[in-house]
Gaussian input, Z-matrix of N, CA and C with variables (Angstrom, degrees):
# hf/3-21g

backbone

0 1
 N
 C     1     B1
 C     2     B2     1     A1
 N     3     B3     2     A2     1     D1
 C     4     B4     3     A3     2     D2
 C     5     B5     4     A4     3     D3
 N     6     B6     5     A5     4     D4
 C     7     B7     6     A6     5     D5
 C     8     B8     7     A7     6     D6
 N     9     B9     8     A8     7     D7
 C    10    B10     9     A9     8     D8
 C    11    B11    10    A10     9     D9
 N    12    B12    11    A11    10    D10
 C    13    B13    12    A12    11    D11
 C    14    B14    13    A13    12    D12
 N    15    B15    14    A14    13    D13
 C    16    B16    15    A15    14    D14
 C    17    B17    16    A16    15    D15
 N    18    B18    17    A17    16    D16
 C    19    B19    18    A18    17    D17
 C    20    B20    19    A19    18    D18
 N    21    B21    20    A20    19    D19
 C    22    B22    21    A21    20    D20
 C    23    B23    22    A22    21    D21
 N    24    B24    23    A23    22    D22
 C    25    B25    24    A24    23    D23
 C    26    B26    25    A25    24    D24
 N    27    B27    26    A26    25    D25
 C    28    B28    27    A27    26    D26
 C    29    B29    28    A28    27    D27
 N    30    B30    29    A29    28    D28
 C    31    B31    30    A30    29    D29
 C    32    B32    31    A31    30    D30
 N    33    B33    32    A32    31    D31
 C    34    B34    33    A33    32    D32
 C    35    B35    34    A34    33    D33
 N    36    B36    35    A35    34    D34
 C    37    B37    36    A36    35    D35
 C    38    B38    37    A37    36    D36
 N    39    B39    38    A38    37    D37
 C    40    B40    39    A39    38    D38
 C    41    B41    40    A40    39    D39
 N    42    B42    41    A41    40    D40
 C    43    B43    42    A42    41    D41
 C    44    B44    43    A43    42    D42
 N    45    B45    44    A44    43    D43
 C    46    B46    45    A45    44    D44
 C    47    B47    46    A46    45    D45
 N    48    B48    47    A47    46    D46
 C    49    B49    48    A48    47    D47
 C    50    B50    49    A49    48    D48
 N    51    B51    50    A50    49    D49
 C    52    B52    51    A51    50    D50
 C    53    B53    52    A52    51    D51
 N    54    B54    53    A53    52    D52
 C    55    B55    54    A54    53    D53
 C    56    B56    55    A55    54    D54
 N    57    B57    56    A56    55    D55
 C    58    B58    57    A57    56    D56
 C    59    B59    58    A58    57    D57
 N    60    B60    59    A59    58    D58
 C    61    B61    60    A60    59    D59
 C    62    B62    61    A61    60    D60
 N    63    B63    62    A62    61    D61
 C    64    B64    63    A63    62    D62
 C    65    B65    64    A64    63    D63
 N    66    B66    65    A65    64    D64
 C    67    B67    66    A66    65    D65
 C    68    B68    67    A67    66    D66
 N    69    B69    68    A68    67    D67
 C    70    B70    69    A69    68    D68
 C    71    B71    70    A70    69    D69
 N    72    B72    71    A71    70    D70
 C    73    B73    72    A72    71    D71
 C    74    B74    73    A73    72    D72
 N    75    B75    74    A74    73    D73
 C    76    B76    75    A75    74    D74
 C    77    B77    76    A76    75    D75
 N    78    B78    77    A77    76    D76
 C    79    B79    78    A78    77    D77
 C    80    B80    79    A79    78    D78
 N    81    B81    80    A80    79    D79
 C    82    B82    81    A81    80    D80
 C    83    B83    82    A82    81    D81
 N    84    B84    83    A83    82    D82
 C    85    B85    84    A84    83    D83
 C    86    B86    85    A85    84    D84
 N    87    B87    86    A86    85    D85
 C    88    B88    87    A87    86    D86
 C    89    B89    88    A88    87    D87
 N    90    B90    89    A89    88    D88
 C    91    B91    90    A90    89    D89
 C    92    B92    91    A91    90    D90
 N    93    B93    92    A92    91    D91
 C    94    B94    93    A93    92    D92
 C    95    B95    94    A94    93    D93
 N    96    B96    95    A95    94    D94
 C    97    B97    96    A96    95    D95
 C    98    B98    97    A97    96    D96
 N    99    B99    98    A98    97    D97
 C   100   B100    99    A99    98    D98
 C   101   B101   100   A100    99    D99
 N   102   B102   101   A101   100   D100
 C   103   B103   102   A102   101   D101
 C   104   B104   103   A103   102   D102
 N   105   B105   104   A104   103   D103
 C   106   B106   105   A105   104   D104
 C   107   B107   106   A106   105   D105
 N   108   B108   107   A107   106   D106
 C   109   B109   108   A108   107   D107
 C   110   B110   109   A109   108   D108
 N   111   B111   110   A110   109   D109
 C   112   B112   111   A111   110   D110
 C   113   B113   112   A112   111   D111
 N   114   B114   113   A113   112   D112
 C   115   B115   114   A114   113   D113
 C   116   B116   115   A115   114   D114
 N   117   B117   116   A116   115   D115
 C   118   B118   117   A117   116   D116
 C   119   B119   118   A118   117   D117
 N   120   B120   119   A119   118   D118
 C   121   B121   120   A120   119   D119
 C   122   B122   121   A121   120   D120
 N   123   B123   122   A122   121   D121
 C   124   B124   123   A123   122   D122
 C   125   B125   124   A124   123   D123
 N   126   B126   125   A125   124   D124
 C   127   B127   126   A126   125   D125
 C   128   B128   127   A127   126   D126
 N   129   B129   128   A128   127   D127
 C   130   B130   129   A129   128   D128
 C   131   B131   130   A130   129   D129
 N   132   B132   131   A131   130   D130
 C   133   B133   132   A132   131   D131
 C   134   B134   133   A133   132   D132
 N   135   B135   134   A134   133   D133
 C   136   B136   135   A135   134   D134
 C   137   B137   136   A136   135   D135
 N   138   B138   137   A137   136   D136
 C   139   B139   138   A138   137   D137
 C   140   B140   139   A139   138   D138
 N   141   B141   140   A140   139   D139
 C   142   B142   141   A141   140   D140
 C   143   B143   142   A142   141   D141
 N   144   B144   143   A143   142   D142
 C   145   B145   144   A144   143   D143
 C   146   B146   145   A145   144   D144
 N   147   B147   146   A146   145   D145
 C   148   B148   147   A147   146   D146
 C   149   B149   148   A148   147   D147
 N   150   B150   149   A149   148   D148
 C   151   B151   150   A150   149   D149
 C   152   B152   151   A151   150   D150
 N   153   B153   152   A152   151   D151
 C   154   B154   153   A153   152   D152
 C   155   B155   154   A154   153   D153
 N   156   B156   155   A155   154   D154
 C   157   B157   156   A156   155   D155
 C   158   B158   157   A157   156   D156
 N   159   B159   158   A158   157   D157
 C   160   B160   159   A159   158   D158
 C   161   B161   160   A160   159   D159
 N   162   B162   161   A161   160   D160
 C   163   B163   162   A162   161   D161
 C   164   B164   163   A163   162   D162
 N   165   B165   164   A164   163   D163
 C   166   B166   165   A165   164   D164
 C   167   B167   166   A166   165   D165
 N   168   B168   167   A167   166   D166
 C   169   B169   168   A168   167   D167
 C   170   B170   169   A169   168   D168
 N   171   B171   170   A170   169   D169
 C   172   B172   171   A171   170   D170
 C   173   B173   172   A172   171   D171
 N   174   B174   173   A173   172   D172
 C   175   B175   174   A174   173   D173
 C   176   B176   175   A175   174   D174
 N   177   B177   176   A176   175   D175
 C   178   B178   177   A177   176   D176
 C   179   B179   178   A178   177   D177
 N   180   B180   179   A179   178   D178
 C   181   B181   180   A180   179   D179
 C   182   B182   181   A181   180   D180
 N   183   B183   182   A182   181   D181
 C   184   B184   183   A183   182   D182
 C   185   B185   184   A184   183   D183
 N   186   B186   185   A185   184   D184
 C   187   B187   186   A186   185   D185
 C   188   B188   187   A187   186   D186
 N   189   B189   188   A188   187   D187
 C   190   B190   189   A189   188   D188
 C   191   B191   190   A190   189   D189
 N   192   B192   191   A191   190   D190
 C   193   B193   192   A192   191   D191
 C   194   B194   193   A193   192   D192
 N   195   B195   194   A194   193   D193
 C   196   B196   195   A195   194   D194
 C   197   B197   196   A196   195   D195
 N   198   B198   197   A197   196   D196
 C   199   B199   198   A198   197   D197
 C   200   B200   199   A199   198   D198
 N   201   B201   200   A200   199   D199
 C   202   B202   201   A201   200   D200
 C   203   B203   202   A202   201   D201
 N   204   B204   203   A203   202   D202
 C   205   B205   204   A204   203   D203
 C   206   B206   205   A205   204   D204
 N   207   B207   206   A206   205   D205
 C   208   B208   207   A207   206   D206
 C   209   B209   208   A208   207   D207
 N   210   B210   209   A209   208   D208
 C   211   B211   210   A210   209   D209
 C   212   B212   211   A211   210   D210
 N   213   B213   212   A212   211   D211
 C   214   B214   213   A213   212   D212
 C   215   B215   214   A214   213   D213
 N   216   B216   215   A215   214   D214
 C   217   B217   216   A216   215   D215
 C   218   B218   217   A217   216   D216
 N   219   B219   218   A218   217   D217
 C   220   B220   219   A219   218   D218
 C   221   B221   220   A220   219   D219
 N   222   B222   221   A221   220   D220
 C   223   B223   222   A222   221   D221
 C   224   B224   223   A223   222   D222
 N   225   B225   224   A224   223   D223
 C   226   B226   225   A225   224   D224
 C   227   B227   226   A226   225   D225
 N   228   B228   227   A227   226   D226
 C   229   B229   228   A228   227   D227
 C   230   B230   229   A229   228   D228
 N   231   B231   230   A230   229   D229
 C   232   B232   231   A231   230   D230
 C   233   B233   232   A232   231   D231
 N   234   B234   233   A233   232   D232
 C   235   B235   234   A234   233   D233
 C   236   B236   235   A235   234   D234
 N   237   B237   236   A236   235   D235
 C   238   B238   237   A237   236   D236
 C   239   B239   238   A238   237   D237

   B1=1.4399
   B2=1.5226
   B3=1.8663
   B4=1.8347
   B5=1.0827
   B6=2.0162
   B7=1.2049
   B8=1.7734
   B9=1.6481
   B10=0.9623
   B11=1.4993
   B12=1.2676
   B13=1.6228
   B14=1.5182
   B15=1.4416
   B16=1.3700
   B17=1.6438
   B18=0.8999
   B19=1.5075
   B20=1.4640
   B21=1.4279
   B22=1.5832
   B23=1.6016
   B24=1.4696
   B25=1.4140
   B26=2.1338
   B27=1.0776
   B28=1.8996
   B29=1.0950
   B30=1.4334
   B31=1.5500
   B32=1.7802
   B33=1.0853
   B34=1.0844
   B35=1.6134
   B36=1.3155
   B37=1.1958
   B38=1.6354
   B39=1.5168
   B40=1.0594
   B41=1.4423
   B42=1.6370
   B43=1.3495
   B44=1.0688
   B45=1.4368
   B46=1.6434
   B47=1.8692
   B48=1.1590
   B49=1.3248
   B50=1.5068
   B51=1.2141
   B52=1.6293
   B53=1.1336
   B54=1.2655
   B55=1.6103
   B56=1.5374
   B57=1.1591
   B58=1.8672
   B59=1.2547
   B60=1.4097
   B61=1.5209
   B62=1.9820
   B63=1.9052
   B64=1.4170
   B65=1.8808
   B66=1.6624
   B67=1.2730
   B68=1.4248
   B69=1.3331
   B70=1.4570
   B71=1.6986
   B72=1.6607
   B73=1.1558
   B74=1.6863
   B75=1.3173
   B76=1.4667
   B77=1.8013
   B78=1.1058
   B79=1.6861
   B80=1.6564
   B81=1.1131
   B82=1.7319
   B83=1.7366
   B84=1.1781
   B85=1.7847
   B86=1.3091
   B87=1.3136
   B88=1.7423
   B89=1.4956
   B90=1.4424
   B91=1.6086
   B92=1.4102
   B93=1.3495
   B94=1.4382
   B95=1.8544
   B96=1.5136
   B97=1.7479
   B98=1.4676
   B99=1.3137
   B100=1.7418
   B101=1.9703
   B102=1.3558
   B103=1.1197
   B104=1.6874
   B105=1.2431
   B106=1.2083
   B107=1.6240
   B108=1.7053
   B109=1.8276
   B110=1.5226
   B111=1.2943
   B112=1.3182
   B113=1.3384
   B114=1.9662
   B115=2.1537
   B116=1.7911
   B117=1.5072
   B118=1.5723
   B119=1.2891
   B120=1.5160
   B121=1.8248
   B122=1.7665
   B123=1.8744
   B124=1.5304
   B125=1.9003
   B126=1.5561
   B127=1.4906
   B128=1.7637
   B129=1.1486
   B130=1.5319
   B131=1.7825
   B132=0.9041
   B133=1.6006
   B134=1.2182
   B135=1.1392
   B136=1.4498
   B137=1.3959
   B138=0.7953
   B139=1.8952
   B140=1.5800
   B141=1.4595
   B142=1.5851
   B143=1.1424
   B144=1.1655
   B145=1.4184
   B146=1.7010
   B147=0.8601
   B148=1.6297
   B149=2.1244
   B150=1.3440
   B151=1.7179
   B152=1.5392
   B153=1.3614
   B154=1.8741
   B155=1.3685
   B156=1.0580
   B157=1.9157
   B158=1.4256
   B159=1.3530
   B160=1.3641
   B161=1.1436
   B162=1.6648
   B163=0.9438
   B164=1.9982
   B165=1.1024
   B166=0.9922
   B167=2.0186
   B168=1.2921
   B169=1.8114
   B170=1.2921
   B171=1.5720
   B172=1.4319
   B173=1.6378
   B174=1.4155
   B175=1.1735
   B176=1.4864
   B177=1.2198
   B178=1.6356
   B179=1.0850
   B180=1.5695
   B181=1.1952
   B182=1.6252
   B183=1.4589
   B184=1.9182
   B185=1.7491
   B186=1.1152
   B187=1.3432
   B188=1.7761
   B189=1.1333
   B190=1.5988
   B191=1.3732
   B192=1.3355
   B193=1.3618
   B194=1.5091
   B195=1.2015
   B196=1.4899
   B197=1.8011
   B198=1.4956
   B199=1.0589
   B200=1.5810
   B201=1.3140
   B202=1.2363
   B203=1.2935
   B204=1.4746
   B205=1.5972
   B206=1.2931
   B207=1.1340
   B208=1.5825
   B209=1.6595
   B210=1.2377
   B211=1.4189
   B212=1.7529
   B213=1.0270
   B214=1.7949
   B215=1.3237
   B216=1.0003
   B217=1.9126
   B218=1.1868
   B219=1.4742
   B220=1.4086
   B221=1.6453
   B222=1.4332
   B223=1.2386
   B224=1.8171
   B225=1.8490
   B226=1.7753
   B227=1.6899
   B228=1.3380
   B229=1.3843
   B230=2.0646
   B231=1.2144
   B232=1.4037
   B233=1.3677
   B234=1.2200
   B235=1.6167
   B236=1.2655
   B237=1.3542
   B238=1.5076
   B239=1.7053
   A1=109.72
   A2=109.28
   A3=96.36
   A4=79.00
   A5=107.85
   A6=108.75
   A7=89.37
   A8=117.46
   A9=143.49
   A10=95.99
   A11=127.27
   A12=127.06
   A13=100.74
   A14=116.30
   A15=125.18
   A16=138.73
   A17=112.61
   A18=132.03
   A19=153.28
   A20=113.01
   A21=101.51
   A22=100.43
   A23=112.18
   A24=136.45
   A25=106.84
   A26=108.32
   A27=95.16
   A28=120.27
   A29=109.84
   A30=124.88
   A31=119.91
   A32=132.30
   A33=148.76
   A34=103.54
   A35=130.74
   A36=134.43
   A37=119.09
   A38=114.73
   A39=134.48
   A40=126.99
   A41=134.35
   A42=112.83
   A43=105.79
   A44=111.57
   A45=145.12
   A46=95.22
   A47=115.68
   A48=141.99
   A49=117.15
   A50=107.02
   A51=120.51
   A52=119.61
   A53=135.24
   A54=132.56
   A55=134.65
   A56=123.80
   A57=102.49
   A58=108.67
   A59=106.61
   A60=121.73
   A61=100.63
   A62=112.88
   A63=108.18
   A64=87.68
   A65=95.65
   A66=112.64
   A67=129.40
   A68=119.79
   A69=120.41
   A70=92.82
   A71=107.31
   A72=102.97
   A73=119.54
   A74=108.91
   A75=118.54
   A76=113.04
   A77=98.37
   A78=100.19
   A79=95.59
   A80=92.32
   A81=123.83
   A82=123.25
   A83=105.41
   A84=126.81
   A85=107.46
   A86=97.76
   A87=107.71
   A88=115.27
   A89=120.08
   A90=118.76
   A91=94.52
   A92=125.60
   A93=136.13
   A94=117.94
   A95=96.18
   A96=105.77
   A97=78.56
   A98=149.14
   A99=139.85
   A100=81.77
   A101=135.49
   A102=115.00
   A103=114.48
   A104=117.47
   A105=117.87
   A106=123.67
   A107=100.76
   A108=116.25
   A109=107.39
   A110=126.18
   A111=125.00
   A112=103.96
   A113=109.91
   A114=114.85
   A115=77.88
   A116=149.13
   A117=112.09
   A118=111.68
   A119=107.37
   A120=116.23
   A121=105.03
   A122=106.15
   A123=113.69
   A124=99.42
   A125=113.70
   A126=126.27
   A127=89.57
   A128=149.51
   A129=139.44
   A130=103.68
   A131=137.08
   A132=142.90
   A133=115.04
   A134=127.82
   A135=125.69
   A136=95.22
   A137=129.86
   A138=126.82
   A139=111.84
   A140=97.59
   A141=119.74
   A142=142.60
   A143=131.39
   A144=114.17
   A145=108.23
   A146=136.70
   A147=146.72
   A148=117.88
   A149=99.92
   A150=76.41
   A151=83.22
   A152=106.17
   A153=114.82
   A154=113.86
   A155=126.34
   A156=124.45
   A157=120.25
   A158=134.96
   A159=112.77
   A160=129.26
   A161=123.99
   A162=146.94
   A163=95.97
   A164=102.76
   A165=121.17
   A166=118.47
   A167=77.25
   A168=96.08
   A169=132.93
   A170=98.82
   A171=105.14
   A172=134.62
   A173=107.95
   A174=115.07
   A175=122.64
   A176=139.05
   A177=148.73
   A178=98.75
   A179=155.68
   A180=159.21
   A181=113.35
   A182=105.66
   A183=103.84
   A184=103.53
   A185=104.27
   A186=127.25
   A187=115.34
   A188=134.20
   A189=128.27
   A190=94.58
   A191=107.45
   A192=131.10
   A193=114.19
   A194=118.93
   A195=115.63
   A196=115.36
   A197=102.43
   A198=91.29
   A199=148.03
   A200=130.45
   A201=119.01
   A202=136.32
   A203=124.22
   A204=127.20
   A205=120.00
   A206=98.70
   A207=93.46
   A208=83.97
   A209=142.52
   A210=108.84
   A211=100.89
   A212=116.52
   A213=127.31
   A214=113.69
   A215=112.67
   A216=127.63
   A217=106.04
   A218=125.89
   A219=125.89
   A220=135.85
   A221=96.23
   A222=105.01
   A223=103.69
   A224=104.03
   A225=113.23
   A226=114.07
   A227=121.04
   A228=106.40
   A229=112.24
   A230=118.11
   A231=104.35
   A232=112.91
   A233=112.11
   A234=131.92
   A235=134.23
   A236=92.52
   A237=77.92
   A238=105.46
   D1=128.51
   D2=173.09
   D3=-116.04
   D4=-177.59
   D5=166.20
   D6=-142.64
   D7=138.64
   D8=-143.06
   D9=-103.39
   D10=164.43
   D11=159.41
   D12=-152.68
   D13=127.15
   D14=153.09
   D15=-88.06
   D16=128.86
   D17=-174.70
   D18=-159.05
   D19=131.53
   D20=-142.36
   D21=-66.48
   D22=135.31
   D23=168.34
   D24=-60.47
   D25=109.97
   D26=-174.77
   D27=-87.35
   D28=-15.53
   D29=164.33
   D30=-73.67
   D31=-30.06
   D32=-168.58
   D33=-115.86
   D34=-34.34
   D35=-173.88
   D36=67.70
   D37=7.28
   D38=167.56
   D39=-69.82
   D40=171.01
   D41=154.40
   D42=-126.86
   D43=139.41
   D44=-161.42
   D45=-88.11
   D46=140.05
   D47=142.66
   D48=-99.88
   D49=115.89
   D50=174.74
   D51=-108.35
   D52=125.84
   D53=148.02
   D54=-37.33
   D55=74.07
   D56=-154.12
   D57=-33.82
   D58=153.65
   D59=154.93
   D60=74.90
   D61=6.84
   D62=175.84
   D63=-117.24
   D64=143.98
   D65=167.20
   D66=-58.68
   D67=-13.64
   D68=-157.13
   D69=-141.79
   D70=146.23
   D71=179.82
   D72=-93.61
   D73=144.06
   D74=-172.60
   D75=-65.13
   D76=-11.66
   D77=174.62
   D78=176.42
   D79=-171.09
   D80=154.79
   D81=-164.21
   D82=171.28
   D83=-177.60
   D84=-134.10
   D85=151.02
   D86=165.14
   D87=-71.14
   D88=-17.92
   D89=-177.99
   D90=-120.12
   D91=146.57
   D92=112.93
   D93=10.99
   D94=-60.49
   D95=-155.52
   D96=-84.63
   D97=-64.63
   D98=-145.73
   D99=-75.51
   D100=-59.37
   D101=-164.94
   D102=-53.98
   D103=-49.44
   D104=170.35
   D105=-29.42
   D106=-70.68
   D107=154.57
   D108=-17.91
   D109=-66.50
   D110=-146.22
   D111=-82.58
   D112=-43.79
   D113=-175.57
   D114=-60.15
   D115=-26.28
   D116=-163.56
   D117=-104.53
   D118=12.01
   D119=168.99
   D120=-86.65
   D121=-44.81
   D122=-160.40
   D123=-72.29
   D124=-17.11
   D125=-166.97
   D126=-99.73
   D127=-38.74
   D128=-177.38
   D129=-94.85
   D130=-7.12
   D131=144.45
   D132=-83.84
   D133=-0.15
   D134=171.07
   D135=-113.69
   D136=-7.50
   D137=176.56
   D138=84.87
   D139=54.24
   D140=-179.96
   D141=79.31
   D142=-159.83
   D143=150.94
   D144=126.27
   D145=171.53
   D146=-176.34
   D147=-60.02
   D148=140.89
   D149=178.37
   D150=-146.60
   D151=103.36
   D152=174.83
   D153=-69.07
   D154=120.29
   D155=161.06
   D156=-78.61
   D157=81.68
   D158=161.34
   D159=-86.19
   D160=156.84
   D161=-140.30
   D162=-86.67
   D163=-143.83
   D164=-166.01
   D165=-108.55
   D166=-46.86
   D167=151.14
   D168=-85.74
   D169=19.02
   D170=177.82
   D171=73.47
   D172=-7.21
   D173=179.68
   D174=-106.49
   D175=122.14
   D176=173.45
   D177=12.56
   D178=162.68
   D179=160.80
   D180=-162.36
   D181=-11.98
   D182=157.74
   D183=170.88
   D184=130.28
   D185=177.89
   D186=-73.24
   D187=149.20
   D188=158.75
   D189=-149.47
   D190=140.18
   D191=154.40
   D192=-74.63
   D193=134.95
   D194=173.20
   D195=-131.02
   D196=114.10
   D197=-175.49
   D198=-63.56
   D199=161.46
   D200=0.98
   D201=-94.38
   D202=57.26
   D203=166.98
   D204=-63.14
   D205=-152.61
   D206=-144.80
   D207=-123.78
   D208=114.34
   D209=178.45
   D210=-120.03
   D211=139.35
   D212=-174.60
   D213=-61.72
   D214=-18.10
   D215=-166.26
   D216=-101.27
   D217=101.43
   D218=153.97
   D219=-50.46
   D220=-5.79
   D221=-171.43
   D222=-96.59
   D223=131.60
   D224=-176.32
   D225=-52.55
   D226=118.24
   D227=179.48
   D228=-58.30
   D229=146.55
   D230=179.77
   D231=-124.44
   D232=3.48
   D233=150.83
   D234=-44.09
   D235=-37.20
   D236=-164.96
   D237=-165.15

């Protein structure tokens, strides 16, 4: 299981997909929404796991579980 985080690159103006806890980013997209797509392909080929969205200010702005992780919340995501 990895768990992925997206975030806009300011040098590149791109958004970065990261591996937590890896130095280098696993890709990027021109949108938010295709980078997102891709951290919840690199997180369900890795055998699940978390894919964080931050915002623009850099801070958390929405979590997904991707299966098969483990997610703590009984409650159906309706986001997404």
């Amino acid at each position: 299981m990895s768990n992925y985080h997206v975030s806009k690159n300011k040098e590149t103006s791109k958004w970065d997909i990261q591996k937590e806890g890896g130095s280098r980013s696993s890709g990027s997209a021109n949108t938010q929404k295709e980078a997102e797509k891709m951290a919840k392909t690199f997180a369900s080929n890795s055998g699940g796991g978390e894919v964080r969205i931050h915002g623009l200010n850099g801070k958390i702005r929405d979590s997904d579980t991707v299966a098969p992780g483990n997610d703590p919340r009984s409650i159906k995501d309706t986001k997404h």
